[in-house]
Structures are given as structure tokens and as C-alpha cells.
KOLLOMAR-110594 format. One record per residue: x, z, y of N, C-alpha, C in turn; residue in one letter. Coordinates in Angstrom, 2 decimals. Layout:
BEGIN
<n_u = X; n_w = Z; n_v = Y; ca_u = X; ca_w = Z; ca_v = Y; c_u = X; c_w = Z; c_v = Y; code = a>
...
END
This chain:
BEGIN
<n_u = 0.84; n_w = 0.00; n_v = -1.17; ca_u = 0.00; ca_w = 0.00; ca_v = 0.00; c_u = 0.89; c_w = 0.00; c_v = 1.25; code = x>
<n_u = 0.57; n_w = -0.96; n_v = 2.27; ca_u = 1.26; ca_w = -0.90; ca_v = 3.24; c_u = 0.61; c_w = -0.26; c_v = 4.38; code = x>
<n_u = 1.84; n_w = 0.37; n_v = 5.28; ca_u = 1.39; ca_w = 1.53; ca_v = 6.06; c_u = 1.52; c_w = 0.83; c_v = 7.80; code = x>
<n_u = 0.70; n_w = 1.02; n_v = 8.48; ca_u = -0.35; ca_w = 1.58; ca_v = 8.63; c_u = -1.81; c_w = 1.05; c_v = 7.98; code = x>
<n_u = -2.45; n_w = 1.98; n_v = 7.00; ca_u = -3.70; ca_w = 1.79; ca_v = 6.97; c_u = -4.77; c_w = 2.64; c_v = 8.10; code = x>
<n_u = -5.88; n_w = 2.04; n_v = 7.80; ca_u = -7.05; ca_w = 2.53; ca_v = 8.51; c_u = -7.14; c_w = 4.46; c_v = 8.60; code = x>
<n_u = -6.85; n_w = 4.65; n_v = 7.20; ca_u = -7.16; ca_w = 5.83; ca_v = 6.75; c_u = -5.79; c_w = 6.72; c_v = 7.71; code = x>
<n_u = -4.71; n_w = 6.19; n_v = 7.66; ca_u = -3.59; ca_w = 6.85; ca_v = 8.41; c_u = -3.78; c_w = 6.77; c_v = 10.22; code = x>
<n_u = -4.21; n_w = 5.64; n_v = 10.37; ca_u = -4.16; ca_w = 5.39; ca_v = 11.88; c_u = -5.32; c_w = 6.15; c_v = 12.44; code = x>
<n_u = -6.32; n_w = 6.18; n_v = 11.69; ca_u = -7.42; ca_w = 6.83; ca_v = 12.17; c_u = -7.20; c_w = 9.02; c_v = 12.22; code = x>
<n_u = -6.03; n_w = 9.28; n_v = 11.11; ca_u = -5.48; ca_w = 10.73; ca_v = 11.50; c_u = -4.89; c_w = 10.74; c_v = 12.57; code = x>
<n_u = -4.59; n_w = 9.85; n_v = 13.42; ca_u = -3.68; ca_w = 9.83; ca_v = 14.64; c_u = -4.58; c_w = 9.84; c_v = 15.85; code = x>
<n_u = -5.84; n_w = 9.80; n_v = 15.76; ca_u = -6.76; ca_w = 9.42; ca_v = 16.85; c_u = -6.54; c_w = 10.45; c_v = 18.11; code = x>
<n_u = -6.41; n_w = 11.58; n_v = 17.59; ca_u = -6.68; ca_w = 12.62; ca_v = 19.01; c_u = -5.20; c_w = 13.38; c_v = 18.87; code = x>
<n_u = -4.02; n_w = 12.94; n_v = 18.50; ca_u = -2.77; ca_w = 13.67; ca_v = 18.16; c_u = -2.08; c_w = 12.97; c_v = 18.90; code = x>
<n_u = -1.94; n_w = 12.52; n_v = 19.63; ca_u = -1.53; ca_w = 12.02; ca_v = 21.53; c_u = -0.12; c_w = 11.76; c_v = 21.22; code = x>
<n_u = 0.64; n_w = 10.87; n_v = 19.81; ca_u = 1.73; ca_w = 11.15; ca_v = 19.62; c_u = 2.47; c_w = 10.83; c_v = 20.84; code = x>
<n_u = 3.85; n_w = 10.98; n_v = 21.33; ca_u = 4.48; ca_w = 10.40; ca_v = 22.78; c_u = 4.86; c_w = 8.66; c_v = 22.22; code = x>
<n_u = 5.15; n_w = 8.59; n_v = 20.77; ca_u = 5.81; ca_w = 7.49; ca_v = 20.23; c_u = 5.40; c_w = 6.89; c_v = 18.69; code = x>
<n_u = 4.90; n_w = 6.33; n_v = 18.55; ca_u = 4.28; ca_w = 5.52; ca_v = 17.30; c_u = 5.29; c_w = 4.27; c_v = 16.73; code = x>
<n_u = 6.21; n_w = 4.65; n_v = 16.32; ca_u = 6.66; ca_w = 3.07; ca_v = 15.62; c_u = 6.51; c_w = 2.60; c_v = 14.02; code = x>
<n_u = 6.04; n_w = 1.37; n_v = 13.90; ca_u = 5.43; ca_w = 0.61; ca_v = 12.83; c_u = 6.38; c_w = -0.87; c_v = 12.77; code = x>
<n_u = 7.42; n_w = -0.53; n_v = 11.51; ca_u = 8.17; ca_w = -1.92; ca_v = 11.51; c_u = 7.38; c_w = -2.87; c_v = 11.00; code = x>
<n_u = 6.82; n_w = -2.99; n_v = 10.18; ca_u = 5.59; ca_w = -4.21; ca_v = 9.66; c_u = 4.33; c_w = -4.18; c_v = 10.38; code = x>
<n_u = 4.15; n_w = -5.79; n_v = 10.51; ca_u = 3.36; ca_w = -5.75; ca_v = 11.22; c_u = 1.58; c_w = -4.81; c_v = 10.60; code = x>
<n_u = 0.87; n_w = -4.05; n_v = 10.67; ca_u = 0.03; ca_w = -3.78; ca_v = 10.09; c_u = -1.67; c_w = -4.32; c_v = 9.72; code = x>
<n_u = -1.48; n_w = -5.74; n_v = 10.35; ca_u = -3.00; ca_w = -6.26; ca_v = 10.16; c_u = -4.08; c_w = -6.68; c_v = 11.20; code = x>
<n_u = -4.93; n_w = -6.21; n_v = 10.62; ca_u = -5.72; ca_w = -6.52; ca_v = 11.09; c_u = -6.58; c_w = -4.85; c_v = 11.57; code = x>
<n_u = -6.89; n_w = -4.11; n_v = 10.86; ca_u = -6.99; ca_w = -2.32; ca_v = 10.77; c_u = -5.90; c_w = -2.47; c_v = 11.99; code = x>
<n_u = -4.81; n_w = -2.49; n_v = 11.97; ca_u = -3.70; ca_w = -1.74; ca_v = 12.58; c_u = -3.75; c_w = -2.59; c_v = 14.21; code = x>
<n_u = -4.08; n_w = -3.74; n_v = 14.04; ca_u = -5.08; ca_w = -3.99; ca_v = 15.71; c_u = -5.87; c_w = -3.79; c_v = 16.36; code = x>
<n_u = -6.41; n_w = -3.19; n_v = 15.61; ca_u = -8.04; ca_w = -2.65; ca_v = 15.77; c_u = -8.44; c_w = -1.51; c_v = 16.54; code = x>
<n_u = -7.05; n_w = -0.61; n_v = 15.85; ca_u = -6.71; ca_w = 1.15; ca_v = 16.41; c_u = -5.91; c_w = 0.63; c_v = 17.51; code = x>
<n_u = -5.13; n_w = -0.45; n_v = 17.58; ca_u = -3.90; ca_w = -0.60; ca_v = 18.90; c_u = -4.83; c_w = -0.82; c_v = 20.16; code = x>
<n_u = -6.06; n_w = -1.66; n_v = 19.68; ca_u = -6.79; ca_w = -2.24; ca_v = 20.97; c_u = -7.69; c_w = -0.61; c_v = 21.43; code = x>
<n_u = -7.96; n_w = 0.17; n_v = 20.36; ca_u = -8.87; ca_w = 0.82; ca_v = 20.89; c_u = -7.80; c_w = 2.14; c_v = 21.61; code = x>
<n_u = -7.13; n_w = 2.44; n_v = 20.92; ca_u = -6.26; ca_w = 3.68; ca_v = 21.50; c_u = -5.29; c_w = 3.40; c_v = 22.50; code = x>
<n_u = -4.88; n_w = 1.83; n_v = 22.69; ca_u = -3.95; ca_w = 1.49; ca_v = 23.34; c_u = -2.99; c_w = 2.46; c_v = 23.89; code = x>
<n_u = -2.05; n_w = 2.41; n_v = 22.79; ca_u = -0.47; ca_w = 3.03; ca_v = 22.92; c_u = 0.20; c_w = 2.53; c_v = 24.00; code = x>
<n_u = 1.28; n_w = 3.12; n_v = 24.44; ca_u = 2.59; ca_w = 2.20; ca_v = 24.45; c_u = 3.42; c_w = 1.90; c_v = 23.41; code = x>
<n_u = 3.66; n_w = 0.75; n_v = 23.61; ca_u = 4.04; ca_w = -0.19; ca_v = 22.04; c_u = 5.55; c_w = -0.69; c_v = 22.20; code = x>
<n_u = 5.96; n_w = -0.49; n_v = 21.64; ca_u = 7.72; ca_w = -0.56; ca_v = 21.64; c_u = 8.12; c_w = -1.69; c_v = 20.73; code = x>
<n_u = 8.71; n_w = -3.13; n_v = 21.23; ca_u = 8.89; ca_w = -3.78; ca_v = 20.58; c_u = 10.36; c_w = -4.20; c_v = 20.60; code = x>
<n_u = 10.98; n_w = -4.98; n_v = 20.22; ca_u = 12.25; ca_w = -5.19; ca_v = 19.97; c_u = 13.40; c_w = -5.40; c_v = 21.42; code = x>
<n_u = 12.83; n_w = -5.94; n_v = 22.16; ca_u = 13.04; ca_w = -6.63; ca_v = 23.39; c_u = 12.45; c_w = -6.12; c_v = 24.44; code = x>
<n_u = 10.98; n_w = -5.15; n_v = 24.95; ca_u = 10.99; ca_w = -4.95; ca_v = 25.99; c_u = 9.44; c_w = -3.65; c_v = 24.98; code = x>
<n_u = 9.33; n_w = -2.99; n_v = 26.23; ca_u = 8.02; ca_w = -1.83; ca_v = 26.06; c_u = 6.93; c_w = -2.22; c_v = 26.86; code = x>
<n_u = 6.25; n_w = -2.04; n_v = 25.81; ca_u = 4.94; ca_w = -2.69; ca_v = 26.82; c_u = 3.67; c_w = -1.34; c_v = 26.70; code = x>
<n_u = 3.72; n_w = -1.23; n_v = 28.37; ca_u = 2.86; ca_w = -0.37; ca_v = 28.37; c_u = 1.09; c_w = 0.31; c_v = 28.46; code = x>
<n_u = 0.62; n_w = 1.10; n_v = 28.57; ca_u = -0.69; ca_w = 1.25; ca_v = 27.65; c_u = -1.11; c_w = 0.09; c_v = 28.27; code = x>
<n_u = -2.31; n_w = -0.81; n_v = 27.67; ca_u = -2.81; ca_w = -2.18; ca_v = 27.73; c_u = -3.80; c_w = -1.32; c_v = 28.36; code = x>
<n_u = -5.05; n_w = -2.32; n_v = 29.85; ca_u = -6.27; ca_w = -1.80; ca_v = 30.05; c_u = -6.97; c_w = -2.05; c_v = 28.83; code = x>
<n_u = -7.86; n_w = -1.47; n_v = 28.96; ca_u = -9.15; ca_w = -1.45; ca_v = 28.08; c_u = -9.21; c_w = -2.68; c_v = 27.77; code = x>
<n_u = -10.12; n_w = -2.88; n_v = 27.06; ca_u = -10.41; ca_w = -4.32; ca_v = 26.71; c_u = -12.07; c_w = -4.70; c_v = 27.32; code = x>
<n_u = -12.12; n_w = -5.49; n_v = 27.91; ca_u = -13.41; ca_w = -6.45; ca_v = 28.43; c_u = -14.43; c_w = -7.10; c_v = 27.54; code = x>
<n_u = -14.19; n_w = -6.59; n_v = 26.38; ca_u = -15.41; ca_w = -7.52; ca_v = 25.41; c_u = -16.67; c_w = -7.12; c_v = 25.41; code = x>
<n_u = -17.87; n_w = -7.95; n_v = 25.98; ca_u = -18.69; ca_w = -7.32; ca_v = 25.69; c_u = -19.65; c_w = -7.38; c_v = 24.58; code = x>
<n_u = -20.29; n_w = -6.53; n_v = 23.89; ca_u = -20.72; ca_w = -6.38; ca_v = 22.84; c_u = -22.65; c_w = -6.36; c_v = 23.36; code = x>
<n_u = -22.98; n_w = -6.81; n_v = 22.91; ca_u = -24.34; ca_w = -7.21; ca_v = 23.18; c_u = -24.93; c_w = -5.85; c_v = 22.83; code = x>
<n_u = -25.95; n_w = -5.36; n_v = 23.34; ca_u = -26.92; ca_w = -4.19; ca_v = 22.68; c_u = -27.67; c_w = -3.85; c_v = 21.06; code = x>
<n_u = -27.28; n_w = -3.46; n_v = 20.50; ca_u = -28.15; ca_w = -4.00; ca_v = 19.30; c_u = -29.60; c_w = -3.58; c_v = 19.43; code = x>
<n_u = -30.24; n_w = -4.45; n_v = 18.59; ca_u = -31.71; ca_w = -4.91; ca_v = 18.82; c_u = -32.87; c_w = -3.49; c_v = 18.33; code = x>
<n_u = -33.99; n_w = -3.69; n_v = 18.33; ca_u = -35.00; ca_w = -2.59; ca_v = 17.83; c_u = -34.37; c_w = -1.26; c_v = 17.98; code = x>
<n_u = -34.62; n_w = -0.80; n_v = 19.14; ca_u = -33.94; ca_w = 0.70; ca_v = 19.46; c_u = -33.08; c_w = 1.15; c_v = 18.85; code = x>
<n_u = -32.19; n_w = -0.01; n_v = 17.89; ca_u = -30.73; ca_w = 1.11; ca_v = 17.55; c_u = -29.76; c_w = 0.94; c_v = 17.95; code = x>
<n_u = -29.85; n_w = 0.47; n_v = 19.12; ca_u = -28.91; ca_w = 0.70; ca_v = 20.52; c_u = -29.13; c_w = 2.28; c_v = 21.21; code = x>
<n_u = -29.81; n_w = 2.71; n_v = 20.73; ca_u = -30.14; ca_w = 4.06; ca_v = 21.81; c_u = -30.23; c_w = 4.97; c_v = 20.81; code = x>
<n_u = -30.65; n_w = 4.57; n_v = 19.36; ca_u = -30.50; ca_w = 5.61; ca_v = 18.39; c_u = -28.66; c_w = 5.90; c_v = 18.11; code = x>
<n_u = -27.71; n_w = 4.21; n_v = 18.45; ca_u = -26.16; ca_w = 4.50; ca_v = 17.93; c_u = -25.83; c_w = 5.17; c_v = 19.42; code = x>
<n_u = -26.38; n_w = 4.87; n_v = 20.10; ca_u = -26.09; ca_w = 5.64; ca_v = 21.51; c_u = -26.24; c_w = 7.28; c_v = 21.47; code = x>
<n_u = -27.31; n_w = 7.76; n_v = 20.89; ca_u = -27.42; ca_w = 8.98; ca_v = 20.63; c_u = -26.37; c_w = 9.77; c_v = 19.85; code = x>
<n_u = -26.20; n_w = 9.12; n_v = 18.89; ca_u = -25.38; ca_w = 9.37; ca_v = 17.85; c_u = -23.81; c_w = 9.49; c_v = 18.36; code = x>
<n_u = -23.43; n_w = 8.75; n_v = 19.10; ca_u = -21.69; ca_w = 8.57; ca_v = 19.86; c_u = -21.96; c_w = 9.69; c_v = 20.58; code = x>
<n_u = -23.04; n_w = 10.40; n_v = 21.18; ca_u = -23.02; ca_w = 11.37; ca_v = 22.14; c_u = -22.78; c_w = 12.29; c_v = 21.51; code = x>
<n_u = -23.60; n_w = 13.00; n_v = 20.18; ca_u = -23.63; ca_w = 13.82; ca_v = 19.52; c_u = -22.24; c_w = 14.27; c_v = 18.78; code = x>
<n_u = -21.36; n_w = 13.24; n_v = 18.24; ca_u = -20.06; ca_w = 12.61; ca_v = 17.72; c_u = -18.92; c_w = 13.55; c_v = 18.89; code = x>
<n_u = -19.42; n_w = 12.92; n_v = 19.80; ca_u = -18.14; ca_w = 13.50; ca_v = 21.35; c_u = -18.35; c_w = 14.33; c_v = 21.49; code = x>
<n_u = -19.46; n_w = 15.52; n_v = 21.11; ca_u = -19.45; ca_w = 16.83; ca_v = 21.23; c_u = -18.95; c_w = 17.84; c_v = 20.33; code = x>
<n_u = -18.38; n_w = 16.95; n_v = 19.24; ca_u = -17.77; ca_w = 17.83; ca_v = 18.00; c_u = -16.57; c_w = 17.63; c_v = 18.13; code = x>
<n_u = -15.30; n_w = 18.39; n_v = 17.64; ca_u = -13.68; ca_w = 18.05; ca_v = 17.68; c_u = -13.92; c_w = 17.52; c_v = 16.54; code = x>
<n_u = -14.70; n_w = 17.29; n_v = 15.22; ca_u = -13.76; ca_w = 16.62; ca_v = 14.03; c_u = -15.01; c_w = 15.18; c_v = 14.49; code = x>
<n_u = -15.95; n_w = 15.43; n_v = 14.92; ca_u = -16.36; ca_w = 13.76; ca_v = 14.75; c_u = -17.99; c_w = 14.02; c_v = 14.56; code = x>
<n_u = -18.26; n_w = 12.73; n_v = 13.86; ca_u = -20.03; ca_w = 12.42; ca_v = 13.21; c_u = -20.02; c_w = 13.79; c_v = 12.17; code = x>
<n_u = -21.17; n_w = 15.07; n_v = 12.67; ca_u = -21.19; ca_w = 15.79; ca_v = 11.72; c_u = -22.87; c_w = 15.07; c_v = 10.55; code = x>
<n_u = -22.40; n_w = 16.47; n_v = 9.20; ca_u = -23.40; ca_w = 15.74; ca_v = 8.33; c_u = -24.64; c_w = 15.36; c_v = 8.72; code = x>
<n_u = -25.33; n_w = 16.59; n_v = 9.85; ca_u = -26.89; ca_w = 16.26; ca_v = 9.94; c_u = -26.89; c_w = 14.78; c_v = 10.51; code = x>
<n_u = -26.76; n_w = 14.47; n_v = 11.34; ca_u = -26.41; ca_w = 13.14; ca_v = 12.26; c_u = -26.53; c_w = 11.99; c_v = 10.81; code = x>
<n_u = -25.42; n_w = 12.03; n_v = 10.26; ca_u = -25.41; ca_w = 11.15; ca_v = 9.11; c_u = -26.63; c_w = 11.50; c_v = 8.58; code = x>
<n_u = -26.98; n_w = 12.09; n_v = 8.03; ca_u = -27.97; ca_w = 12.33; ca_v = 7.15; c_u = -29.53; c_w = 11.64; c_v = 8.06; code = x>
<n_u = -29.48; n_w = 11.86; n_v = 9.53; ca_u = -30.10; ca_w = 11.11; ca_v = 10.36; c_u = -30.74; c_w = 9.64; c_v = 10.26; code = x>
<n_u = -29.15; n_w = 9.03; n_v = 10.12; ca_u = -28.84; ca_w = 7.39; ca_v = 10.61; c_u = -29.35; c_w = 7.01; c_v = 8.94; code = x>
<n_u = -28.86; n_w = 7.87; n_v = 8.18; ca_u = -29.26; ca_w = 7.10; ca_v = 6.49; c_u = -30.48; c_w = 7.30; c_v = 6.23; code = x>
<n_u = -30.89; n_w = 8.07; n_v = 7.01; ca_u = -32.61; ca_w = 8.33; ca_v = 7.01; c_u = -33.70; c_w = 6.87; c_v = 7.43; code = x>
<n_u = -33.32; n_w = 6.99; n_v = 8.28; ca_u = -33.58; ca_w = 5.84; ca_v = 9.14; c_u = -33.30; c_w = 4.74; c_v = 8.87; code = x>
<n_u = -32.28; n_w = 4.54; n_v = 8.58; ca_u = -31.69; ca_w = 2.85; ca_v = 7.67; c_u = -32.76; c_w = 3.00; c_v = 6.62; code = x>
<n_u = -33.24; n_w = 3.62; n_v = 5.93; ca_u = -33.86; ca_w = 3.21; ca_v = 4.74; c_u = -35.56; c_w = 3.71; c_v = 5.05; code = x>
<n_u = -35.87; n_w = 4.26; n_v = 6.30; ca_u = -37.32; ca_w = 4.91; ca_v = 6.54; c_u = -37.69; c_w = 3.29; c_v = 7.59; code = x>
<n_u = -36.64; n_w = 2.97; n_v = 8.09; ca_u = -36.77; ca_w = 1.65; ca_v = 9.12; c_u = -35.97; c_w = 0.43; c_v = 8.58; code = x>
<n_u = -36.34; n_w = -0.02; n_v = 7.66; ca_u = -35.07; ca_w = -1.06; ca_v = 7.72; c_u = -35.28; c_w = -2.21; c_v = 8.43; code = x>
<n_u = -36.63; n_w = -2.56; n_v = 8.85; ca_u = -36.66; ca_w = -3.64; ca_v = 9.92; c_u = -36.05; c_w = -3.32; c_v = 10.97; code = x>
<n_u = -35.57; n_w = -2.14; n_v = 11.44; ca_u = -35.01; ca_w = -2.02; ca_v = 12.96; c_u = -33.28; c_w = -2.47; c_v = 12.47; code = x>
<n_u = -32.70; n_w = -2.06; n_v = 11.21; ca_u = -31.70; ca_w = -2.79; ca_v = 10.92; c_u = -31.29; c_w = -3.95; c_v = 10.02; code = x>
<n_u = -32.47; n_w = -4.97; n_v = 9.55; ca_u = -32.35; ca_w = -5.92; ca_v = 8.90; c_u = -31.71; c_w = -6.97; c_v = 9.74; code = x>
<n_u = -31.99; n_w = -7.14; n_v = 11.02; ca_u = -30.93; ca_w = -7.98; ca_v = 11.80; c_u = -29.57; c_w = -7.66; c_v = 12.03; code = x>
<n_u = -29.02; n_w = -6.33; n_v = 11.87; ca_u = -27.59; ca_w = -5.86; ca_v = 12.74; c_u = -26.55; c_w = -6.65; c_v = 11.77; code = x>
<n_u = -25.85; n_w = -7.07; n_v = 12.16; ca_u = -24.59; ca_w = -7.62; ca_v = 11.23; c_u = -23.55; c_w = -5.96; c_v = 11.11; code = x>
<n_u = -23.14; n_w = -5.92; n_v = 10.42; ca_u = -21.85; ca_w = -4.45; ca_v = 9.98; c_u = -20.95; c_w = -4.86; c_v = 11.54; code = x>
<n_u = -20.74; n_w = -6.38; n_v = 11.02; ca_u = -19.68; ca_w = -6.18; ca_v = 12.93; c_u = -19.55; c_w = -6.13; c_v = 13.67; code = x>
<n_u = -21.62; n_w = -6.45; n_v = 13.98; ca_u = -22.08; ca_w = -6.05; ca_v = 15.16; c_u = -21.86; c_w = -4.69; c_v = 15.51; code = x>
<n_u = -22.46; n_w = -4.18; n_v = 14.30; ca_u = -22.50; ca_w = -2.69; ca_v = 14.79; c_u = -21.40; c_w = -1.92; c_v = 14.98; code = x>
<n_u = -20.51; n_w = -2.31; n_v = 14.07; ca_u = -18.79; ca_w = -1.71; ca_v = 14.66; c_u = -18.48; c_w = -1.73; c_v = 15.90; code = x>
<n_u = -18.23; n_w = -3.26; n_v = 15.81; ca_u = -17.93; ca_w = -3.39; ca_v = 17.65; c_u = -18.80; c_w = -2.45; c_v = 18.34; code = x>
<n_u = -19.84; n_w = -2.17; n_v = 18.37; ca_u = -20.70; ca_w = -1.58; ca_v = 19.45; c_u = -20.23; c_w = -0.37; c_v = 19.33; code = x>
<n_u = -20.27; n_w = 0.72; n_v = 18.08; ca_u = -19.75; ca_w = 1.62; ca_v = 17.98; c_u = -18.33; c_w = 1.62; c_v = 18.71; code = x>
<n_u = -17.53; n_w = 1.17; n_v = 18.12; ca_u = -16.01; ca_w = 1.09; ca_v = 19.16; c_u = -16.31; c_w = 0.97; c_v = 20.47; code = x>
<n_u = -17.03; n_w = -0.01; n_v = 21.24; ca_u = -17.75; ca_w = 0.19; ca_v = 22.70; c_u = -17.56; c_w = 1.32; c_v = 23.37; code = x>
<n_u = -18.66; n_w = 1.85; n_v = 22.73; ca_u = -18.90; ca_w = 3.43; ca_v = 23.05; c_u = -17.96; c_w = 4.23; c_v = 22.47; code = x>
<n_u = -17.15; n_w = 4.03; n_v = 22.47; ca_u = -16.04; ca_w = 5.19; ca_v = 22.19; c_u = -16.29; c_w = 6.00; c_v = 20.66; code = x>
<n_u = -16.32; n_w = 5.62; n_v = 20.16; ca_u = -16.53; ca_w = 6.79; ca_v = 18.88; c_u = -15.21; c_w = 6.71; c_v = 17.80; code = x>
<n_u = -14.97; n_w = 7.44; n_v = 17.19; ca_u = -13.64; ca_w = 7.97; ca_v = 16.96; c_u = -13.80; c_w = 7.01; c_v = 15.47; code = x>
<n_u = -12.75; n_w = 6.45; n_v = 15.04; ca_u = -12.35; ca_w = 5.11; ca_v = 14.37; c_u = -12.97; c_w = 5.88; c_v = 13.37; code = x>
<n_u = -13.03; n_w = 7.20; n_v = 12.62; ca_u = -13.83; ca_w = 7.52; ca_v = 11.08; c_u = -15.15; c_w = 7.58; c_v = 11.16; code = x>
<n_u = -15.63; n_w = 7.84; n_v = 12.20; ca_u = -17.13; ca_w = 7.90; ca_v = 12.43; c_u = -17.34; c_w = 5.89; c_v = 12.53; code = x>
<n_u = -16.86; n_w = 4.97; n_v = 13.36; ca_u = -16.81; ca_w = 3.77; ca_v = 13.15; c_u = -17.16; c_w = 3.44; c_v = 11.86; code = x>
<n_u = -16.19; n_w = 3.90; n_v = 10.88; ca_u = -16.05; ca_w = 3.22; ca_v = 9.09; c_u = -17.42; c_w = 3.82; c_v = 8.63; code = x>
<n_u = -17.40; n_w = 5.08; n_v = 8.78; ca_u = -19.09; ca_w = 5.75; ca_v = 8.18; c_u = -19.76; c_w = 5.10; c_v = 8.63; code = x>
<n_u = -20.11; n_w = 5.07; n_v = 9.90; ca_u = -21.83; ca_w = 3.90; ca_v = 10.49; c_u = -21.75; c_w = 3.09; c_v = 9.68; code = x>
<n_u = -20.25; n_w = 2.08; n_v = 10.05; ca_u = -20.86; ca_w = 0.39; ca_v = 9.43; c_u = -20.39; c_w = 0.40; c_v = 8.03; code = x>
<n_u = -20.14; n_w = 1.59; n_v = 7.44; ca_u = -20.04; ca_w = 1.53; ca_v = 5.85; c_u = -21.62; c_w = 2.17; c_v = 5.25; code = x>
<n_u = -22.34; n_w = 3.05; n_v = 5.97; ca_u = -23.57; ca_w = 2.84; ca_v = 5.46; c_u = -24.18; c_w = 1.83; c_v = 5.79; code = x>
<n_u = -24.14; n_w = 1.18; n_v = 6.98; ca_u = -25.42; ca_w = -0.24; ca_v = 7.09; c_u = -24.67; c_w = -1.60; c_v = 6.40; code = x>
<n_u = -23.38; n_w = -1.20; n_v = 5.76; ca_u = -23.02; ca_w = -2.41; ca_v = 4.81; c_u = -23.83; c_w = -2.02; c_v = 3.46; code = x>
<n_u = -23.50; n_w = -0.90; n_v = 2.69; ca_u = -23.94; ca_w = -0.36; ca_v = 1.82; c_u = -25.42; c_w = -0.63; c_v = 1.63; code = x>
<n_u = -26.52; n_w = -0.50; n_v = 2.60; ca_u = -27.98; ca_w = -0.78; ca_v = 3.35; c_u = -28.17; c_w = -2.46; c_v = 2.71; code = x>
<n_u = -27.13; n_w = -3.03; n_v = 3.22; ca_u = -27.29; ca_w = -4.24; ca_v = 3.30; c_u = -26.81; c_w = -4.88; c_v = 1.75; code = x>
<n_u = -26.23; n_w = -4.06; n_v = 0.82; ca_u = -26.29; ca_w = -4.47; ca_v = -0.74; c_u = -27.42; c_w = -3.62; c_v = -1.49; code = x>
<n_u = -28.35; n_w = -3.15; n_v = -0.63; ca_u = -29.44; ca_w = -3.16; ca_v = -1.36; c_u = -29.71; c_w = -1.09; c_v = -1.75; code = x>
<n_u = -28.52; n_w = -1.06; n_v = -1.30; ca_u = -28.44; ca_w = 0.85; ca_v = -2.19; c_u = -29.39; c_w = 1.65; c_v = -1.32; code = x>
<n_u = -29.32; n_w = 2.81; n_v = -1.79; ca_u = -29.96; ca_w = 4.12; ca_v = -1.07; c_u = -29.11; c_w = 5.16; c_v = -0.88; code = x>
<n_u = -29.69; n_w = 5.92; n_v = 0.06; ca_u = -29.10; ca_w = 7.36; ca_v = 0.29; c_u = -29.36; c_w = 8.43; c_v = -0.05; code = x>
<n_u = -28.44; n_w = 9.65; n_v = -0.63; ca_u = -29.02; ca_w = 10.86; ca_v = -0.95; c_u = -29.12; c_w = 11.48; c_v = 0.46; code = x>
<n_u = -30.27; n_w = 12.01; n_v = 1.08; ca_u = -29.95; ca_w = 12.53; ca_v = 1.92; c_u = -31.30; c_w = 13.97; c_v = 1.93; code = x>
<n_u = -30.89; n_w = 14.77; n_v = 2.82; ca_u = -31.03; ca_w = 16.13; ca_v = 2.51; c_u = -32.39; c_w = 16.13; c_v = 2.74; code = x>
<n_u = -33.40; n_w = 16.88; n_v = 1.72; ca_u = -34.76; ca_w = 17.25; ca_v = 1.92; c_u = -34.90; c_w = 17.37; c_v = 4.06; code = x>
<n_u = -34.58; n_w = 18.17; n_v = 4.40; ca_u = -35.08; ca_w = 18.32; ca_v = 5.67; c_u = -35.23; c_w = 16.96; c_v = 6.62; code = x>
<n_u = -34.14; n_w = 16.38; n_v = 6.30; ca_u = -34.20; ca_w = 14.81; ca_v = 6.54; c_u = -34.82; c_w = 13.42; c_v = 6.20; code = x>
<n_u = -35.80; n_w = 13.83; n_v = 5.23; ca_u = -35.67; ca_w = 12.19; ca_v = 3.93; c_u = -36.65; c_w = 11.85; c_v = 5.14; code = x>
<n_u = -37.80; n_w = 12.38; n_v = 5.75; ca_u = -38.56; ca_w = 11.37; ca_v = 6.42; c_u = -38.12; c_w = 11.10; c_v = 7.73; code = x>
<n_u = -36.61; n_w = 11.51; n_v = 8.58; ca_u = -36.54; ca_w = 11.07; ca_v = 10.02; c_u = -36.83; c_w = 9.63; c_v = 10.12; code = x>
<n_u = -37.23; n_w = 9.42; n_v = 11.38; ca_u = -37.04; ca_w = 8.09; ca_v = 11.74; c_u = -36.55; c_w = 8.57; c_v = 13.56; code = x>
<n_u = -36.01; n_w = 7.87; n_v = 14.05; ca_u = -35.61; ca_w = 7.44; ca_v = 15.09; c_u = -36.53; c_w = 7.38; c_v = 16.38; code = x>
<n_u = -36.72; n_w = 7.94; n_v = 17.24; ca_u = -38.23; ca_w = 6.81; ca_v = 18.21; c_u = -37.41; c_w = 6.82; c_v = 19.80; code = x>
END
């Protein structure tokens, strides 16, 4: 396995290293965290320093789960480790109590949007790894107090 993976870059999210160096190049994952955390990046020949933000804009996603993933990034930024369980247990509620509100979202739609809004690269992989999961057909165990949320 070559390093940096997702799973490593994403322990680095809030650990403010001063210096990150990666001799191989790492991908596609390992651009992903560069665009969103934008380091200063040390390359052979000159340092290039933190990049602005990036300008992409990501369209809203459709049937209020723009304001339900909106809720959710809020809830996310109020915890130090991230998306806690109830929240999840929320969104999987809902993916499967609503699935017309997510039968249109593409997984990369919804990433990107998630990344948008700032949400911390493991909470990213959870969203669009349950509405991929959604989208091969599975279900969720999710906790009695939860099975009927829906979203409004």
C-alpha cells in the first residue's frame, strides 16, 4: 500500500503539522486532502505556499438535502472528533425513509458538496459511503429511536 492513503491523510486533518513531506506522488486521495487543507508544499526546486481556497462551485443538492447535508456539517463542526453516531444514524434514516429525495444525488455530487462546506475528510467518506452503499441497493441498521426520522 502506498502512503499517503485517505485513511492516513485524513489523521492529519486538525494536527496543524508545520511540514508534511510525501516523496511519491500520492493520487488522486492525496489531492483531494492537498486541495482541501492546502499545506505548504515543498517541492524539489521551490516552496509553494498555502494555495487560496479553491473556487469550484458545487451546485446545491436537490429535494432538501442541501439543508439536511447543511445541517449535518453544522452539527459535525461542533464536535472535536467529527459526524457523531446519532447524526449518522439520522442521514441512514432518511436515505432509506426518503429515497426519492436521494435517488438523484450522484456519491460525487455529494462529496464535493460535503467538502464545500467544510466537513472533515472522515465524515466526507461516511456520507458518500452510505449514499453509495444506498445506491447498491443495501440497508441500514440503525437505532430503534431513529428507524422512522425523516428530514423536513
Amino acid at each position: 500500500m502506498a502512503w499517503p492513503d485517505r485513511r492516513r491523510l485524513n489523521m492529519l486533518w486538525d494536527a496543524e503539522p508545520s511540514a508534511l513531506v510525501v516523496v511519491e506522488d500520492g493520487g488522486d486521495e492525496a489531492n483531494e486532502w492537498i486541495e482541501d487543507a492546502r499545506p505548504i508544499q515543498l517541492f524539489p526546486d521551490h516552496v509553494q505556499e498555502e494555495s487560496p481556497a479553491p473556487e469550484h462551485i458545487v451546485e446545491p443538492l436537490p429535494n432538501d438535502a442541501d439543508a439536511f447535508i447543511q445541517h449535518i456539517a453544522r452539527m459535525a463542526a461542533g464536535y472535536s472528533s467529527g459526524l457523531k453516531w446519532n447524526e449518522e444514524d439520522k442521514l441512514k434514516a432518511d436515505m432509506m425513509n426518503r429515497p426519492e429525495r436521494w435517488a438523484t444525488i450522484s456519491v460525487s455530487h455529494l462529496r464535493a458538496r460535503c467538502r464545500q462546506l467544510g466537513m472533515r475528510p472522515d465524515d466526507v467518506d461516511t456520507i458518500a459511503g452510505y449514499l453509495q452503499r444506498r445506491k447498491e441497493g443495501r440497508r441500514f441498521n440503525v437505532s430503534s429511536s431513529y428507524r422512522t426520522y425523516r428530514f423536513n
